[in-house]
N, C-alpha and C positions, 0 to 999 in steps of 0.2 A: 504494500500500500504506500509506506513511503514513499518507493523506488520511484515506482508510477507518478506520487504527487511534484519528488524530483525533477523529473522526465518533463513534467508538461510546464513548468514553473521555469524553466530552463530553457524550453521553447517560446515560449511566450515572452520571454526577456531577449531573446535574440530579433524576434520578429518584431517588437516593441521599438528595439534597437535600429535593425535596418528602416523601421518606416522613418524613425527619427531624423536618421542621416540623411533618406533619399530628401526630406523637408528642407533638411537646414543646405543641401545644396544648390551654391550660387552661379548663376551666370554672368559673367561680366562683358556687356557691352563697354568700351570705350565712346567717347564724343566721335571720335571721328570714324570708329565702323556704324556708329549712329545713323550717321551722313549717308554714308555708305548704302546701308540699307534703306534711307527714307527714298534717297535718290533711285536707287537700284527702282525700289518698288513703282515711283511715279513715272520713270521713263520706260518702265516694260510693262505701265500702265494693267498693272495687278489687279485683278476685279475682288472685289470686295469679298465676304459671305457674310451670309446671318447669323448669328448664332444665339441662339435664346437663351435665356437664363443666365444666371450670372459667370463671367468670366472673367480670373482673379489665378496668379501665380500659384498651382498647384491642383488646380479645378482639372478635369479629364475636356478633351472637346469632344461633344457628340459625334458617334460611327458616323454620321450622312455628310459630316462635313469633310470635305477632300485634303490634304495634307497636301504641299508641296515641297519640291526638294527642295534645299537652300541651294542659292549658284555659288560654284566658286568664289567671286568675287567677295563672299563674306566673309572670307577667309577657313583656314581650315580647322578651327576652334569650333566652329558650327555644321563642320559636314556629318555630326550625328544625329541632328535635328531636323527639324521640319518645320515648315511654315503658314501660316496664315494669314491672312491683310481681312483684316476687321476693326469697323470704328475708327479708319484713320489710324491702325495701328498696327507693328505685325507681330505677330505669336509667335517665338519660339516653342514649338512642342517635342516633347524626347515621343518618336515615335513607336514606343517599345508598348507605352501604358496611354498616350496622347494627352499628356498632362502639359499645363502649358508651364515650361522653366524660365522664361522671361517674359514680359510685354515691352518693347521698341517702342516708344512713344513720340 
């Protein structure tokens, strides 16, 4: 009975653990990949999407909406992510879980 109440106490403080970590990590935009990306977005004139509900660093984006690759040009600090241009703004999302790890404002 122990063993078992071990066992699960044990699990639960790892997986505790990792949600904590994936929370507290940051993405770091600089001012000038800023640019970068605002430009990028207005001159390959990115169509927008909807997205209901609220959307807020960590929030999942709905399966309907389409994920786009990041280009090059943002360098390679962001080739594991994906993107979206909403509200005048683009989403970084890790496309593993579609959680958004940055807003580009």
């Amino acid at each position: 009975m122990m063993r078992t109440l071990f066992i699960a106490a044990t699990a639960l403080s790892i997986a505790v653990g990792t949600q904590a970590f994936a929370q507290t990590a940051v993405i770091e935009v600089s001012p000038e990949q800023r640019t970068t990306i605002r430009e990028y977005v207005v001159k390959q004139r990115v169509k927008p999407v909807l997205i209901p509900g609220e959307v807020r660093v960590g929030a999942p984006i709905p399966q309907d909406v389409e994920l786009v690759t990041v280009p090059p040009i943002w360098g390679p600090q962001y080739n594991r992510y994906q993107y979206v241009y909403w509200n005048d703004r683009v989403l970084l999302v890790d496309p593993s879980n579609r959680n958004v790890v940055h807003i580009v404002e």
